[in-house]
N, C-alpha and C positions, 0 to 999 in steps of 0.2 A: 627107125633110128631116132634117139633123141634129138631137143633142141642143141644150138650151139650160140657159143655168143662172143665177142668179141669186147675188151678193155680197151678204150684211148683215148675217153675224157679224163684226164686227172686232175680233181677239183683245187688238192692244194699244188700251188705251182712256185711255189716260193719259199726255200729254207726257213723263214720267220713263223709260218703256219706248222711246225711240224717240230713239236718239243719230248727232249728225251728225258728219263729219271737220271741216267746217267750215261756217259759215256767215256770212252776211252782219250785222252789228250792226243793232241800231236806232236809234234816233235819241235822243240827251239834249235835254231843251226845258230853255229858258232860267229862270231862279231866278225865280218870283210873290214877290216882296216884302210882307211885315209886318211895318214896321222903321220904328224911329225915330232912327237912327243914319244915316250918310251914307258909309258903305262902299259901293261897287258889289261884287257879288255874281256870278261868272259858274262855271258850270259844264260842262263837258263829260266826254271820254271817250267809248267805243264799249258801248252798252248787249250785253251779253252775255246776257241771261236771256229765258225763252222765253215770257213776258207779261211786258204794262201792267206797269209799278209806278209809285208817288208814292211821291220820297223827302223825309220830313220833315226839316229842319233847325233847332236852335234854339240861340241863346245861351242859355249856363246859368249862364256867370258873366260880371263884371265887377271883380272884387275886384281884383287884380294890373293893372286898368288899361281902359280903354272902346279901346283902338285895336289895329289888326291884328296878331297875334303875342301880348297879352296876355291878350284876351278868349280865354275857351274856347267853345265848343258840344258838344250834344248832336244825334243823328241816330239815327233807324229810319225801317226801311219801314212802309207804311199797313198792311200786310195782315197785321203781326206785331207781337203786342201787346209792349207797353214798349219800351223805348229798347235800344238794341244798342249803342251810347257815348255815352259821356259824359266831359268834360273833355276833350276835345281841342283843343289850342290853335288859334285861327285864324292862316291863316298865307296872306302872297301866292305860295305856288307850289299848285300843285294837289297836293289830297291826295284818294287813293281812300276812297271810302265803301265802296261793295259793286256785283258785276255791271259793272266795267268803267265806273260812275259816278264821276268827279269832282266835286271843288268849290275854289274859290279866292277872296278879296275884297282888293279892292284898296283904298286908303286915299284918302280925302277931304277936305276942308277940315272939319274940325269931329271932334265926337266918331262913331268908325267907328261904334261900335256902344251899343246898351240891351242889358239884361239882357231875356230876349222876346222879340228880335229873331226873326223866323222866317220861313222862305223852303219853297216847295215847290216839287220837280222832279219834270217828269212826262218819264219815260222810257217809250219806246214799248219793244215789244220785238223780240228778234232774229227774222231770218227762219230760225229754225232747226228741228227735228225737230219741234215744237209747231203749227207751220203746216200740217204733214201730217195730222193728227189734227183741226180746226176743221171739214172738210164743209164749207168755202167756198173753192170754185174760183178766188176773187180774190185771196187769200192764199197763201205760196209759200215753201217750201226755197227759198233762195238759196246757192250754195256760193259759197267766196271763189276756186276755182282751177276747174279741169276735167283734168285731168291724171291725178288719181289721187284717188276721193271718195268716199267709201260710206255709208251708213246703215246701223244695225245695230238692230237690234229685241231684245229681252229680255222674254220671254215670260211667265218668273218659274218656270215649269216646264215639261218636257216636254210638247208639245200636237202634234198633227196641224194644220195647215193644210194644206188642198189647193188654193187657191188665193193668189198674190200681185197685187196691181196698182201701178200709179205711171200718176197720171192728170196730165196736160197737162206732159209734160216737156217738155224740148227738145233731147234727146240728135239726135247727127248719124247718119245710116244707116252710118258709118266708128265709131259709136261700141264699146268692147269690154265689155258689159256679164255680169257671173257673178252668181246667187245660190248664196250657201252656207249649210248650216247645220249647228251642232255642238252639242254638250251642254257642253261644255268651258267658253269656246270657243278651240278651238284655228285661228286663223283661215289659217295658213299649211298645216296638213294638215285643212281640215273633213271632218266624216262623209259630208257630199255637196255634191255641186260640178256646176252644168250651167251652160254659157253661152246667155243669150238674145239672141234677133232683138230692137235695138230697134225695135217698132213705133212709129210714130208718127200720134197725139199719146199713145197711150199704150203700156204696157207690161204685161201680163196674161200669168204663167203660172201653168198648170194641175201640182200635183206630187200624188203620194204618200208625202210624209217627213212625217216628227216629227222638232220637236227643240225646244230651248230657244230656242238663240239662232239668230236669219238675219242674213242680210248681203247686202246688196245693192253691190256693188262693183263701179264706175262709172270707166270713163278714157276720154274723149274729146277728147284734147289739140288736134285741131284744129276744135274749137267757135267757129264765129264770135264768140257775145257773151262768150267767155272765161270761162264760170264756167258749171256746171248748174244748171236749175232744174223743179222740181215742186209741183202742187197738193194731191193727197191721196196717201196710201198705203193700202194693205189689206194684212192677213196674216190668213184667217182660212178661214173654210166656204164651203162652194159649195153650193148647192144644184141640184141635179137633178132636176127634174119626170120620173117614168117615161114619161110622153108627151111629147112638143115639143107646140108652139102646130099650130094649123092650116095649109096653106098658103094661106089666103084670109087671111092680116095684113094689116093696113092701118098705112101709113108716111107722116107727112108732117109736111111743113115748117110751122113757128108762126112766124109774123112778130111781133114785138112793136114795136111803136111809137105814136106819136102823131100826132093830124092835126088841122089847123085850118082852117075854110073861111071867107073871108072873104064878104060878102054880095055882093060880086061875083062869088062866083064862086072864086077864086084859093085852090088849096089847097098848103096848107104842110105841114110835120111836122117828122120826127125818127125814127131807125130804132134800137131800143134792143137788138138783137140778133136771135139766127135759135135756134132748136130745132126737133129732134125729136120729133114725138108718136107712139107705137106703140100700135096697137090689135090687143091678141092672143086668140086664145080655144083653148082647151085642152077634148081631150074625154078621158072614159076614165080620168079621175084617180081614184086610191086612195084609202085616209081619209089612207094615212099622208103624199101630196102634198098634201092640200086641208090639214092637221092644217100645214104648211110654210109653203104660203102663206098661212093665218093667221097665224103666227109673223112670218113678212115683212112682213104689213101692221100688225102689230103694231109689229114693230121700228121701220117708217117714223114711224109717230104716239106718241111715248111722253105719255101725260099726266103722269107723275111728275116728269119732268125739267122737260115743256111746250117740246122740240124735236122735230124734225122729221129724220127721219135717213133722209138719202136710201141709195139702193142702188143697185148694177153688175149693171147686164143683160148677158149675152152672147148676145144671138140664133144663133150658131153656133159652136159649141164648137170647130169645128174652127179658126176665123180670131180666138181671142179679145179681140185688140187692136180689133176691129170692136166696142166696145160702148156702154153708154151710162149716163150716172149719171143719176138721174133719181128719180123720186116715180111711187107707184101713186096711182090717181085716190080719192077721200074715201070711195067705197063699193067693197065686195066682197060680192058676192051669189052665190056659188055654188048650183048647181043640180041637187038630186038624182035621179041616171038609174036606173036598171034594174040589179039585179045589185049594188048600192050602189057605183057606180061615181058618178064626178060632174061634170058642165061647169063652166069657170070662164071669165068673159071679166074682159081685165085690161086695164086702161089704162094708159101707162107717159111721164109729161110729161119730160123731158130738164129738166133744171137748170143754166141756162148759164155759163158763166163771161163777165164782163161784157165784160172788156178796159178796166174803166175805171181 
């Protein structure tokens, strides 16, 4: 039986490390009003930022007049202490605040506005390089083209990664997918350059480079939904057990749903998705693999954070697109053999992506 290996260093950990060519916006919600004035209020624009924000808005003045054009306002984001302007006049055409957010008020029968007046906008955020980094499968890179699209990763320095993944794309079998990577980055001559198979639904290569920056560059111009999309990325450590699992693994399917019987008899439900559960056992392990998969089980449960950080199984090194994201089960009980060698049996639950 082949090697296997396991994903759950993931080197960039931070939205800022993880740039898209484009991506899809989020959505501006309509202005919550605090107002005693009778100006209507509407905002729009294409939210660009890669979280949630609330943007505050508030008159600050009144002096030069209570109606549209006279009044001034003040505005900041919630997540950034004091005001980022102040005295800007209001006006009925749209003016940008920040992130691709507008606002504009239109005028009423009466006085538009009070000095107080104040309105909040909840902008969702883009579906952009921040999506890949969340560990939930229902959240997603959305690019705006498919033609020509990459993600590029910045590392911050020099690192080895020997393994890459992109899990639940939608790339086509016609799609021309390269990773590169440079220290520069010089992207038109990188240090190294391979083209991969897209697998499908994901995409997993195994390398031996270092570098700063990668690049994952993506042209699939005859994609039916017209634009790429993915739910996680990885660039990090692989791990390698010196032994593979046993060939006696046990592999099955988890139904999740609900059922309801009525007293007649007559049952009903609801099917809430399908997973994988993998039941492996490992003989013959070193200190320095059991010393690993500590580390792994580790990584899965962090109490400091108080999240749950799932990891990429590959049951055969040689087919790596065959894997599976998933959670180790609540206990890990290794078992000490002869020769300080040691048994481990591992449980490995799949984490689905909903579809909802």
């Amino acid at each position: 039986m082949s090697a296997c290996g396991f994903l759950f260093q993931n080197l960039p950990s931070h939205p800022d490390q993880v740039s898209v060519s484009s991506a899809r916006p989020g959505l501006v919600g309509l202005p919550a009003p605090r107002a005693e004035g009778v100006a209507t209020t509407l905002s729009g624009g294409e939210h660009a930022a890669g979280q949630d924000q609330v943007f505050l808005v508030e008159i600050d003045s009144v002096a030069p007049g209570t109606e549209v054009g006279q009044a001034s306002f003040r505005w900041r984001r919630s997540d950034r202490p004091g005001w980022e302007e102040s005295g800007r006049p209001t006006s009925g055409l749209f003016q940008d605040l920040a992130d691709g957010v507008r606002i504009k008020w239109l005028s009423g029968a009466g006085a538009d506005f009070a000095r107080g007046d104040a309105w909040t906008i909840l902008a969702m955020r883009s579906q952009g390089g921040a999506m890949l980094l969340d560990r939930d499968r229902d959240t997603e890179w959305v690019s705006q083209g498919c033609a020509s699209e990459h993600l590029t990763i910045d590392l911050g320095q020099t690192q080895a990664a020997p393994a890459l993944a992109l899990l639940d794309h939608n790339f086509t079998s016609a799609a021309e997918v390269w990773l590169l990577a440079d220290d520069g980055p010089d992207w038109e001559h990188p240090a190294q350059a391979r083209r991969l198979a897209p697998g499908s639904p994901h995409l997993v290569c195994l390398t031996d480079w270092s570098a700063r920056h990668w690049r994952l560059s993506i042209a699939d111009p005859d994609n039916p939904e017209g634009c790429l999309r993915a739910s996680l990325l990885y660039l990090g450590g692989c791990f390698r057990p010196s032994r593979t699992f046993r060939a006696g693994y046990q592999r099955s399917l988890v139904a999740g749903r609900s059922t309801t019987v009525t007293d007649a008899g007559k049952l009903s439900g609801s099917a809430r998705g399908l997973a994988q559960s993998w039941q492996i056992g490992f003989r013959g392990l070193t200190d320095a693999d059991l010393a690993d998969f500590e580390a792994l089980f580790a990584a899965s449960h962090d109490p400091a954070s108080g999240l749950l950080n799932p990891l990429i199984f590959l049951p055969f090194l040689e087919n790596p697109a065959h894997c599976l994201y998933c959670l180790p089960a609540t206990t890990l009980s290794p078992v000490q053999r002869h020769l300080g060698s040691h048994e481990l049996s591992l449980q490995l639950e799949e984490v689905i992506k909903s579809h909802v």
